[in-house]
N, C-alpha and C positions, 0 to 999 in steps of 0.2 A: 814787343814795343819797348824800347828801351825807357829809360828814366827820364831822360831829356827830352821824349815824347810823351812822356806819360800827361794828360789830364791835371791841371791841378786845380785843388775845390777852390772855387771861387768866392769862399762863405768865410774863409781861414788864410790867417796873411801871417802867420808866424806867433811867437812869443817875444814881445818885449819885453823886458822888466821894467822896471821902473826900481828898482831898488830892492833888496829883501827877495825871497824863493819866488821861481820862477811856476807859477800854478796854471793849467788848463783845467779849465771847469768842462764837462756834459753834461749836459742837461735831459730828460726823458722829452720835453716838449710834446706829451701827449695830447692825446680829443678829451679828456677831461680837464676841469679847473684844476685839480691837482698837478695837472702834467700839464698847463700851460701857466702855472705860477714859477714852478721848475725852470722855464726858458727866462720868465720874467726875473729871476732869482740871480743867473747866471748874467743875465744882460747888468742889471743893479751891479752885481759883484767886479763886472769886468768895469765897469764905467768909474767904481770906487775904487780902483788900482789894487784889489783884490790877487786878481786873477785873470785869465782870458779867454773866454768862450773860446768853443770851437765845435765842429759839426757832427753831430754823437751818428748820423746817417752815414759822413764819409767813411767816419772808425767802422761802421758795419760793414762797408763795402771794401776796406784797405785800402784807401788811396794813400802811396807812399809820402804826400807831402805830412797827411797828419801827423803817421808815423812817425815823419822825424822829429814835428813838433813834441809828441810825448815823448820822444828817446830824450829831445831836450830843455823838458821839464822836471823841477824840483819835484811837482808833488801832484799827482792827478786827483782829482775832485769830480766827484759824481752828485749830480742832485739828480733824486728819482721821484717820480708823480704819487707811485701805491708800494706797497710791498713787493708785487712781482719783480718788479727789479729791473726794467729791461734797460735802460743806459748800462748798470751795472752789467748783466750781462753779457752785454755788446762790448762791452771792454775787455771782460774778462775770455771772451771769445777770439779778441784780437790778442789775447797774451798780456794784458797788463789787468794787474793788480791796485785799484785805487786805492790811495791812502785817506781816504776820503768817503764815505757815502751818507749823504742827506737823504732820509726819505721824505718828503712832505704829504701829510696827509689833511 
């Protein structure tokens, strides 16, 4: 499947700035309160010209548009739900290193 057929996530529309570094948050958005204050966190952040969500499921699965979104971000930001980490390591799975991680507990 070439690129120009590839799927693109429907959840993820790019990185705008608005001025100052250009940030993608992930969020863990787990079945606990912890991991769904995390998405709540992320949604807050993006709507305060923070940063800009984007779909911590696609990075697990490598859909190429994410990808480019992070190749063309200043600074990647993980909020995670517990310890175990798993936004975190979905990222670091996909080859990036966050400058960023929030655990909320």
């Amino acid at each position: 499947m070439t690129e120009q057929n590839t799927p693109r996530c429907a959840c993820e529309s790019g990185i705008e700035p608005e001025g100052g570094p250009k940030r993608i948050i992930f969020a863990c958005a787990g079945a606990s309160k912890a991991g769904q204050l995390t998405n709540e966190a992320a949604v807050r952040l993006t709507k305060e010209g923070y940063g800009k969500i984007a779909c911590t499921a696609s990075l697990a699965v490598g859909t190429p548009s994410i990808k480019k979104n992070v190749e063309a971000a200043d600074e990647v930001i993980v909020i995670d739900g517990c310890p175990v980490g798993c936004a975190r390591q979905i990222a670091e799975k996909a080859g990036i290193t966050p400058d960023q991680e929030i655990v909320v507990t």
